[in-house]
C-alpha positions in Angstrom: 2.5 4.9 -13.5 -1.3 5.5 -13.8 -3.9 2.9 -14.1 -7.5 3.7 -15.9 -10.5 2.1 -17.4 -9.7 3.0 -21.4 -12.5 2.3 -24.1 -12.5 -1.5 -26.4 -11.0 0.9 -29.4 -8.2 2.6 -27.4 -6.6 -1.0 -26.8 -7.0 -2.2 -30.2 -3.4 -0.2 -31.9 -1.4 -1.8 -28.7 -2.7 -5.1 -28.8 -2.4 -5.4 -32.4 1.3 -4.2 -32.7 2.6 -6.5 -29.8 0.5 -9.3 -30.5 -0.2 -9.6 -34.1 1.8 -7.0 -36.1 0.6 -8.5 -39.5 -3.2 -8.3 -39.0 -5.4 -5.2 -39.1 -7.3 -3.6 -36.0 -10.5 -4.6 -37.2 -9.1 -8.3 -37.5 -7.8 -8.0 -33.3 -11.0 -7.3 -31.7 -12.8 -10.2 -30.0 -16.6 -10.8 -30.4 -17.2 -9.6 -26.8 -14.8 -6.8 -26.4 -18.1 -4.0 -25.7 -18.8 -6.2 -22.7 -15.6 -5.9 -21.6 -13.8 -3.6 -19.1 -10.8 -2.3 -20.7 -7.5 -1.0 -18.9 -4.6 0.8 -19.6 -1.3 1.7 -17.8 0.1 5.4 -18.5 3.8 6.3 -18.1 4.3 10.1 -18.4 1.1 10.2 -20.2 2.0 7.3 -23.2 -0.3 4.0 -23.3 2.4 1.3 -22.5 0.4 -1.6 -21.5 -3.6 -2.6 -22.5 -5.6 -5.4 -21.0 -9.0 -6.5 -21.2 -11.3 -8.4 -18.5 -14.8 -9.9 -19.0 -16.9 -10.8 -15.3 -18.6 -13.8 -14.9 -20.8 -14.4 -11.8 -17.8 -16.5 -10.1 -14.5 -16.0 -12.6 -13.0 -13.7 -14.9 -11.0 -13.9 -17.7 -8.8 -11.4 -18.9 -7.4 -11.3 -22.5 -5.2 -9.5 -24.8 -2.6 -8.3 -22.1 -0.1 -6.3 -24.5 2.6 -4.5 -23.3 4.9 -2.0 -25.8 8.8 -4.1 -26.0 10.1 -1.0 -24.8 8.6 -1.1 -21.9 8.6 -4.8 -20.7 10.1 -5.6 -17.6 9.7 -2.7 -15.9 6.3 -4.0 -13.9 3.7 -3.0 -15.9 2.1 -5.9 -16.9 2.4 -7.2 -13.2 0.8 -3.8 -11.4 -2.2 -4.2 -13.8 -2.7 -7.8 -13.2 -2.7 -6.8 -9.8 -4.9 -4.1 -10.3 -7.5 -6.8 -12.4 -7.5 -8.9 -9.4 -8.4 -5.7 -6.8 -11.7 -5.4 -9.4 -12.6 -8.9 -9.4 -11.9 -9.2 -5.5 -14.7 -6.0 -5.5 -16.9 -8.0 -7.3 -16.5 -11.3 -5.1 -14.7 -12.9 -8.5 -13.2 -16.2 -6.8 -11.1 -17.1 -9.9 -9.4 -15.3 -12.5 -7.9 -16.7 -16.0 -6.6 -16.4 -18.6 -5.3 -18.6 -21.8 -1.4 -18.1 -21.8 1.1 -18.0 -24.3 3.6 -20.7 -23.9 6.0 -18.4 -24.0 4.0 -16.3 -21.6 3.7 -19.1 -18.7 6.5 -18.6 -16.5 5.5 -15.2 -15.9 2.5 -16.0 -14.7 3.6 -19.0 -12.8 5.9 -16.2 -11.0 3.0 -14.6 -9.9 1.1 -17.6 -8.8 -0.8 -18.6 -11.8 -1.3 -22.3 -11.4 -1.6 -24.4 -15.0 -4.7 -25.9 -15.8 -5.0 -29.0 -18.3 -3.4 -29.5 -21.6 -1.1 -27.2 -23.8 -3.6 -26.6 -26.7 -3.3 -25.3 -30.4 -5.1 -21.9 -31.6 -4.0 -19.7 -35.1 -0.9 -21.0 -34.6 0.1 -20.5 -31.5 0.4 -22.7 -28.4 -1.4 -22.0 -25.1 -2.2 -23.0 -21.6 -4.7 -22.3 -19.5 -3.6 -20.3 -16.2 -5.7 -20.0 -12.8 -5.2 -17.5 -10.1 -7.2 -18.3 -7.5 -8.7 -15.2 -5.6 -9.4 -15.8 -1.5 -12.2 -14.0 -0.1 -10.7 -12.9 3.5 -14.1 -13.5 5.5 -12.7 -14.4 9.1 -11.8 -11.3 11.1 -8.1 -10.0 10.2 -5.4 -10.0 13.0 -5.6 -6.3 14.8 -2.6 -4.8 16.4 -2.4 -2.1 18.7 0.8 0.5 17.3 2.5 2.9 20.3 3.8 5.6 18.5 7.0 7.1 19.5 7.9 10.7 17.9 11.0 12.1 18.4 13.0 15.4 18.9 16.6 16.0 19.9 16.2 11.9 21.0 13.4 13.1 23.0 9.8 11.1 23.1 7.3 14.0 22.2 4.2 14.5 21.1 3.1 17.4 18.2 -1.0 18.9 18.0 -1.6 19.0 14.2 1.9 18.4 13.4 3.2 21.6 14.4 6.6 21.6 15.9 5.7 24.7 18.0 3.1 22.6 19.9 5.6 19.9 21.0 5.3 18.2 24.4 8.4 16.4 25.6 6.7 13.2 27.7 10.1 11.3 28.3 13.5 12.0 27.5 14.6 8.3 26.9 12.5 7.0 24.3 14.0 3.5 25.1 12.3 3.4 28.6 9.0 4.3 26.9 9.6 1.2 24.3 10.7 -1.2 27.2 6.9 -0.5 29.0 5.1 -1.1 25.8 7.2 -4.3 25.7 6.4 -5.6 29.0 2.7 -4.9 28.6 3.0 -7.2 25.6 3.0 -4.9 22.1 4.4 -6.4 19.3 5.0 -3.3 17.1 6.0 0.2 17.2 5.6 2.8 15.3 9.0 5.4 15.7 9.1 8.6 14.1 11.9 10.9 13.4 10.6 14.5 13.4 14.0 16.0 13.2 14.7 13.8 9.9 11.4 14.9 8.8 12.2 18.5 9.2 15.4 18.0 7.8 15.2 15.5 4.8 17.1 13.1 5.6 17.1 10.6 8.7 18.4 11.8 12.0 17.4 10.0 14.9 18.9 6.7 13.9 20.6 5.9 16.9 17.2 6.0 19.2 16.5 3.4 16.6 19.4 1.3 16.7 18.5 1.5 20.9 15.0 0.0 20.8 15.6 -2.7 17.5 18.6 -4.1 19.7 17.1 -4.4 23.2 13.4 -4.7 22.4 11.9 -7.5 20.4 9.3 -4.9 19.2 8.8 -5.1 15.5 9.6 -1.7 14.8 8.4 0.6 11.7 10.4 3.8 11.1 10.0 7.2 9.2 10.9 10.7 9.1 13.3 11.8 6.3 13.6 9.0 4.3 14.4 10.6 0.9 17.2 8.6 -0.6 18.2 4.8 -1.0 21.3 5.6 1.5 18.4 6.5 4.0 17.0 3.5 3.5 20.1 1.0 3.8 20.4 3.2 7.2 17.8 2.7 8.8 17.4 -1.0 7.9 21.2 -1.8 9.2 19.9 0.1 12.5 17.2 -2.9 13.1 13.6 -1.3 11.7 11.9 -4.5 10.2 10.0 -1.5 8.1 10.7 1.8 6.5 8.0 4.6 6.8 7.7 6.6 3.6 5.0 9.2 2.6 6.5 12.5 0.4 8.5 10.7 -2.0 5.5 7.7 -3.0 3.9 10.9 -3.8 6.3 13.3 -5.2 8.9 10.9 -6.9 6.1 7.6 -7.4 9.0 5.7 -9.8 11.7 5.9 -6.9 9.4 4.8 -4.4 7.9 2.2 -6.3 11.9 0.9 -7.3 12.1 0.7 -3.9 9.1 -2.2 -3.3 10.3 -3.7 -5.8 14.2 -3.5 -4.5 13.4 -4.4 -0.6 10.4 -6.2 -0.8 6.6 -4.5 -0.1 6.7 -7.0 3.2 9.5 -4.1 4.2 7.6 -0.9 3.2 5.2 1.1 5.0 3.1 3.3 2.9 2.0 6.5 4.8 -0.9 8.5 3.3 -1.7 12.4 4.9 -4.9 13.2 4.3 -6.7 16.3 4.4 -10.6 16.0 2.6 -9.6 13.4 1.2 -6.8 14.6 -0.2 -3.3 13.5 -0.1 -1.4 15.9 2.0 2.4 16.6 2.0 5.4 18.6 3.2 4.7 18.6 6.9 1.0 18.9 6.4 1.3 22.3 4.5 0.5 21.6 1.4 -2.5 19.9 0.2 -2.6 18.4 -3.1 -5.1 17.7 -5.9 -4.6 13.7 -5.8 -7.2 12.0 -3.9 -6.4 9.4 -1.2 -8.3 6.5 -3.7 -6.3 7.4 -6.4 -3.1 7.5 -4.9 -3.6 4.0 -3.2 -4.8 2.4 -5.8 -1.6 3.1 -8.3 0.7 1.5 -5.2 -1.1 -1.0 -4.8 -1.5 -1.8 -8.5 2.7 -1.3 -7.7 2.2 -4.4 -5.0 1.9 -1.8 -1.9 0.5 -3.8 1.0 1.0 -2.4 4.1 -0.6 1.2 4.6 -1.4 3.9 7.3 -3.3 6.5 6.5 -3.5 10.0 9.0 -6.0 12.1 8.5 -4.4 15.9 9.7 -7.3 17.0 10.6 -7.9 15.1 13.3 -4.3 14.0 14.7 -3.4 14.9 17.7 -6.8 16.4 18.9 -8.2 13.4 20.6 -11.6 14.1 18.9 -11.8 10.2 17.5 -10.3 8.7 14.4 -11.8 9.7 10.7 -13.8 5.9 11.2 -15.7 6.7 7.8 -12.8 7.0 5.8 -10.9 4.3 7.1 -13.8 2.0 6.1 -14.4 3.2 2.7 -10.5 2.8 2.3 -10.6 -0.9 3.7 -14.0 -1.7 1.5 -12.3 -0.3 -1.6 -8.6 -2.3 -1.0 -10.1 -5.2 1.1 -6.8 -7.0 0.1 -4.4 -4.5 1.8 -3.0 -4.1 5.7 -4.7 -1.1 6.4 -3.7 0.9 9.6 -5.2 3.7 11.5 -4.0 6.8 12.7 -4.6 10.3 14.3 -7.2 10.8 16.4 -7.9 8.2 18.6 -9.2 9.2 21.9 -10.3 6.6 24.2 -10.2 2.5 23.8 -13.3 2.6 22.3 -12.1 4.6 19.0 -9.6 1.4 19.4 -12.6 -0.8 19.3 -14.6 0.3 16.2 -11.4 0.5 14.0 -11.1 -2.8 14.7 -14.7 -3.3 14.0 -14.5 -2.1 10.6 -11.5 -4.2 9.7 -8.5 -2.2 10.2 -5.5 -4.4 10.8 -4.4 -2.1 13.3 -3.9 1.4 15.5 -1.3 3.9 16.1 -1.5 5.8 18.7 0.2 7.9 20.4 -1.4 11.2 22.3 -4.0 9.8 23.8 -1.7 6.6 25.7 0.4 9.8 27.1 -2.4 11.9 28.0 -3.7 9.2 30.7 -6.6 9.0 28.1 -6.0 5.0 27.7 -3.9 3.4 30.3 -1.3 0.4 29.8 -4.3 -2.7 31.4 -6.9 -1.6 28.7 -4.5 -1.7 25.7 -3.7 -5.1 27.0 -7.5 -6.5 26.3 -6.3 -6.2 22.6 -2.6 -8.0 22.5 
């Protein structure tokens, strides 16, 4: 699924066929349409749904949303509704409408469309007014500070640059390790399976199992999640999240089934970035997609929790990539957004909570003596 800005006369063939198949294109454009921003949803390079939004100074209306019949009810009309409120919440829109279909209203009231007023009578066709009200987060979000835990052979390690040849073991019972973050007061953990990354598929389960059932951490967990059997896996072993990063790039669909399937409160999108640049297979290969692009399509898909890592700075405890984070956070202002790689010294911790990160992982630089357990504690 791919989200643009298309021109007023590449929505008109869609909007006409799904909305009125009797009536020419001329006869389907609005007065207003060249003030309009106009937006299409791809699948495997076909037009499959069109929409059309005109700004105000505080709402926005959006019109025409036309989806082909072969492809309804597979999301698309939702991603790009959430992808029209991402704009208007850009634009400090505080409302956003739209005259509904009758037939139309349940799905928005599924979505949290509120009615407004009477049913009402136009060419034939009955509408309602819909509302979705659009909060501008002002007050400071909640920040959490996210131990990382890596591990090899059930071993807490740490990797420089992700490279498994530059591994340090720093305890060999990642449960003890879990237990002192616990007592100092962290809420979350982030555990990673390097082994399962390595591999493909998750391997490490058991040091999961360990820490979901005697810690109340809220634990997040990655490394070789590739298949829907991984996933069941390592949700019946106790993570409240599942880590993914490859396959939200390589196989988009399946991951996005996935959101939809668990619930995006249970999915935790990683992004590797190198440049800007999404980043995959173990760091080695760098790809063409840049990091804006590739959030926004998940979270057009309803993505909301994110990490993103940039490689060249992980493990090197040279400070995290702070201009990047921010442009990330002012671009998605909507999302969880979480830090990692890099972090250095509590006061890296500081600014990425300045600039509105929801949180921090980190891992080397706890290990390394570089923070210590009593100044962690001045942000639980």
């Amino acid at each position: 699924m791919n989200i643009r800005q298309i021109t007023a006369a590449d929505t008109l063939q869609l909007r006409r066929d799904v909305l009125y198949p009797n009536e020419s294109l001329e006869a389907v454009m609005v007065d207003n349409d060249r003030d309009g921003l106009h937006f299409g949803v791809y699948d495997q390079g076909q037009l499959v749904t069109v929409v059309s939004l005109f700004l105000g100074s505080d709402s926005a209306q959006f019109r025409k949303l036309a989806t082909l019949p072969a492809a309804q009810g597979k999301g698309y009309g939702k991603a790009v509704l959430a992808h029209l409120a991402s704009v208007c919440k850009q634009e400090r829109i505080k409302l956003l409408w739209c005259n509904a279909r009758d037939t139309a209203a349940s799905f928005y009231d599924k979505l949290g469309y509120l009615k407004k007023g009477d049913y009402f009578m136009k060419g034939g066709i009955r509408y309602i007014r819909m509302e979705l009200p659009l909060e501008q987060h002002t007050m400071t979000k909640k920040f959490e500070v996210i131990p990382a835990i890596d591990i090899i052979d059930g071993k807490c390690v740490r990797l420089t640059q992700g490279d498994y040849s530059q591994q340090k073991v720093y305890n060999e019972h990642p449960l003890e390790v879990a237990k002192e973050f616990e007592a100092i007061g962290v809420r979350r953990l982030h555990l990673v399976d390097l082994d399962g990354a390595k591999k493909g598929a998750v391997v490490n389960w058991k040091v999961l199992e360990s820490i979901a059932g005697k810690t109340s951490l809220v634990t997040d967990f990655g490394g070789g999640i590739k298949t829907g059997k991984d996933l069941d896996i390592v949700f019946e072993c106790g993570a409240a999240l599942a880590t993914i990063g490859s396959v939200a790039v390589k196989q988009p669909e399946l991951f996005f089934s996935w959101v939809k399937q668990y619930g995006a409160e249970k999915i935790f999108l990683g992004a590797d970035v190198k440049e800007e640049k999404i980043a995959v297979g173990g760091w080695l290969e760098t790809t063409t997609l840049s990091v804006f692009d590739f959030l926004e399509s998940n979270v057009a898909a309803g993505v909301t929790n994110i990490f993103c890592t940039d490689i060249a700075k992980d493990g090197l405890l040279q400070g995290p990539s702070t201009a990047l984070y921010k442009k990330i956070i002012e671009r998605f202002p909507g999302i969880n957004f979480v830090a990692s790689g890099g972090v250095s010294n509590i006061d890296d911790v500081a600014a990425l909570q300045e600039i509105g990160c929801s949180g921090a992982i980190i891992g080397k630089a706890i290990y390394e003596g570089n923070i210590s357990m009593e100044a962690l504690k001045t942000f639980l």
